[in-house]
C-alpha positions as CSV (number, residue, x, y, z in Angstrom):
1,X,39.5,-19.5,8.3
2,X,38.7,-22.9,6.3
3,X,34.9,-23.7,5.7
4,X,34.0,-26.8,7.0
5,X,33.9,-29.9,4.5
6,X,30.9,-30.3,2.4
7,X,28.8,-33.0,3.0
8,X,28.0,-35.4,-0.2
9,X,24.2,-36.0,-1.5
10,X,24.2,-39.4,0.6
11,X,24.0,-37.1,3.6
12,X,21.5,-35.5,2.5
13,X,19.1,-38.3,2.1
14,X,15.6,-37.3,3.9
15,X,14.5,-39.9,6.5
16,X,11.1,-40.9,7.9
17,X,8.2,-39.4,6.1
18,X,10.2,-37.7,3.3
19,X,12.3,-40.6,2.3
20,X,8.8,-43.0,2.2
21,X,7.6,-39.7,0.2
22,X,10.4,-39.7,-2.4
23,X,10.2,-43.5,-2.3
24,X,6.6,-44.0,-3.4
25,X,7.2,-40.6,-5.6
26,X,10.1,-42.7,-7.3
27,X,8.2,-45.6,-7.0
28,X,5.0,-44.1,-9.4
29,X,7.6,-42.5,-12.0
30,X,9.3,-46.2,-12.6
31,X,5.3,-47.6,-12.8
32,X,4.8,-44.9,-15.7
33,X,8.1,-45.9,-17.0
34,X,7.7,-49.3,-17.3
35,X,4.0,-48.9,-18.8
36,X,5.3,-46.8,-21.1
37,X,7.8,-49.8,-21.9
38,X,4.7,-52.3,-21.9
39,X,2.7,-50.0,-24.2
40,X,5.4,-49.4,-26.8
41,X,6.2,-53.1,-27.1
42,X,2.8,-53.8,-27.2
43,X,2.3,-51.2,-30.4
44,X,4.9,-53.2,-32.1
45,X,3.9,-56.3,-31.8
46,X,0.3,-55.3,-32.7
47,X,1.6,-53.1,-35.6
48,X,4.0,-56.3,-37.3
49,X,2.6,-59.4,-36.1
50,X,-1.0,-58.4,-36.2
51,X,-0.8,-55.7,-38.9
52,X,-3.2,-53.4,-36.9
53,X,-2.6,-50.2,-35.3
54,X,-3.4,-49.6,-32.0
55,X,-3.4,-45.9,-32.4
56,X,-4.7,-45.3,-28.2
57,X,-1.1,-46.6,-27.7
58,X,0.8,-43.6,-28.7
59,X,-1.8,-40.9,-26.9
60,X,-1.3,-43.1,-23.7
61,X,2.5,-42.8,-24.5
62,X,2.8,-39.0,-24.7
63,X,0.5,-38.5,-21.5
64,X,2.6,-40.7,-19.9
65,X,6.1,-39.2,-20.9
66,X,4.5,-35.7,-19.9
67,X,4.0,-37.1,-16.3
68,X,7.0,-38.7,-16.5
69,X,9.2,-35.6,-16.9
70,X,6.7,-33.5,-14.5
71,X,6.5,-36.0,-11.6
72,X,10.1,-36.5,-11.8
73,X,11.9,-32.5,-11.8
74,X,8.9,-31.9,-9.2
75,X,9.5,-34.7,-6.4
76,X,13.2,-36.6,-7.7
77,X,15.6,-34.3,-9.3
78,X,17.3,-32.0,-6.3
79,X,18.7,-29.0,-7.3
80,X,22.3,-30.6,-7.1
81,X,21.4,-32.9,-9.7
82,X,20.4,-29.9,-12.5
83,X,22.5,-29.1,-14.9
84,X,24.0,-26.1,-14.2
85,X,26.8,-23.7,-15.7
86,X,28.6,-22.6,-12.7
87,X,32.0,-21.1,-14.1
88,X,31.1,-18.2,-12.1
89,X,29.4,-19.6,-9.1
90,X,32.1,-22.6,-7.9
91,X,35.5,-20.3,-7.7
92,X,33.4,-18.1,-5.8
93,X,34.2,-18.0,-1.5
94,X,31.0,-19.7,0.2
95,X,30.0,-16.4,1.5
96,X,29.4,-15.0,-1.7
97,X,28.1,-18.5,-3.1
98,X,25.5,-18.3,-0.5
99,X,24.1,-15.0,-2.1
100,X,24.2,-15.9,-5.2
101,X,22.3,-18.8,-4.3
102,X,20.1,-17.2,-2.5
103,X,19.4,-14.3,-5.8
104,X,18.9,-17.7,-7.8
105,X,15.7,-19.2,-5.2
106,X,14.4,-16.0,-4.9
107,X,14.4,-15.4,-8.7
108,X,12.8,-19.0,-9.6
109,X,10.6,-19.4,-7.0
110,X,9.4,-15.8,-7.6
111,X,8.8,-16.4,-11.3
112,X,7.5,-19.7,-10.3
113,X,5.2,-18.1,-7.9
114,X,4.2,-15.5,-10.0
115,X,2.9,-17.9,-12.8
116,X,1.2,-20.6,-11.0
117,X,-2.1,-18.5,-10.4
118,X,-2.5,-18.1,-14.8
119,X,-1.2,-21.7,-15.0
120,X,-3.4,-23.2,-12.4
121,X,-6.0,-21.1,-14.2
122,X,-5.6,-22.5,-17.9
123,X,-5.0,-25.8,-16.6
124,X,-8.3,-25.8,-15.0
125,X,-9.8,-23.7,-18.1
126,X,-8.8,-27.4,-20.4
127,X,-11.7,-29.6,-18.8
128,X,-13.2,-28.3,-21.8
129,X,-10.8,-30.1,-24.0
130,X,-9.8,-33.8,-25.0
131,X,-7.7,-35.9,-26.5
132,X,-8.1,-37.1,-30.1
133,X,-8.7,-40.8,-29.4
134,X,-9.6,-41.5,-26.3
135,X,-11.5,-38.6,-25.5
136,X,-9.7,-37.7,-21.9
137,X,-9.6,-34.4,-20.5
138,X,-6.8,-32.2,-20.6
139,X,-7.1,-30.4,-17.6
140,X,-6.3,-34.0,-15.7
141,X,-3.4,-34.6,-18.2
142,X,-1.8,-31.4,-17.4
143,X,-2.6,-31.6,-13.9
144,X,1.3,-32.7,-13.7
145,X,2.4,-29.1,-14.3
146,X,0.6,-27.6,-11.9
147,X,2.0,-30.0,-9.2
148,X,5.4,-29.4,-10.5
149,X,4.9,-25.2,-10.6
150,X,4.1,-26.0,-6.6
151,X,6.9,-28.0,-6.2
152,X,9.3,-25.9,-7.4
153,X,7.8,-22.8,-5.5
154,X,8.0,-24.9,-1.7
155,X,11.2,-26.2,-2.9
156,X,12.5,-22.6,-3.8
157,X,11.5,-21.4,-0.2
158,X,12.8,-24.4,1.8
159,X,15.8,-23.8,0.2
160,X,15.9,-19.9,1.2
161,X,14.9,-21.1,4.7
162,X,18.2,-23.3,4.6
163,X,20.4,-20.6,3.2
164,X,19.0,-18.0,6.0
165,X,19.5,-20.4,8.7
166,X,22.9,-20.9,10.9
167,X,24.0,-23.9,9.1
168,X,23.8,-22.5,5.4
169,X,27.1,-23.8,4.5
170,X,26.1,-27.3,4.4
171,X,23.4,-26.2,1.5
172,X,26.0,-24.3,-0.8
């Protein structure tokens, strides 16, 4: 017996709440991206034209590029999308696919699970600190890897929801 065909990632598009979700989530990561564009260009032309350096530029660069790559694996990047080495996994038969996705969830959400309570912790812990130049607080920088720990735990345990349920083939 033949598995049914697997459905592409167009199928898989969320709809009503979750797609204006991922929409204003993709939305905010292409506003950091183009400031990030702005502020560099802007760093140039101060730097040659004016012969000044606008040193705030390159602290607001790196906050921004932190976010950036948080926001973005936490609410945008599915796990189809990740990079993964799967010599072993794809000749496997969907049965034994599904366990072996299922072992992978459990694993990173677990870890995932087990070290948001210490990250939320220290990130919470750096209100004491700041940046060099313009004297922000770090616990509000790194606010982004907290959300994105989260992220991947909920993520991790829709995903063994799907598996468990009766129409885990589609999410193998």
């Amino acid at each position: 017996m033949s598995a049914p065909p697997r459905e592409d990632l167009a199928s898989e598009q969320p709809t009503g709440w979750a797609a204006r979700a991922r929409n204003a989530a993709n939305l905010i990561s292409g506003l950091m991206f183009a400031a990030v564009f702005l502020i560099f260009n802007y760093k140039i032309i101060t730097r040659y034209l004016e012969h000044d350096e606008a040193v705030w530029a390159d602290e607001i660069s790196v906050i921004l590029f932190i976010w950036i790559i948080f926001w973005a694996n936490a609410f945008l990047v599915r796990d189809k999308e990740q990079i993964t080495f799967d010599l072993v996994y794809r000749p496997m038969p969907d049965g034994v696919k599904r366990w072996m996705a299922l072992a992978r969830l459990i694993l990173m959400g677990g870890i995932f699970l087990w070290a948001l309570p210490g990250s939320i912790d220290y990130i919470l812990f750096l209100w004491r600190e700041r940046t060099p130049v313009l004297d922000l607080r770090l616990d509000f920088i790194y606010a982004c890897f907290g959300i994105f720990l989260v992220a991947v735990v909920l993520r991790s345990a829709w995903g063994i929801v799907k598996l468990i349920g009766p129409n885990w083939r589609r999410f193998i």
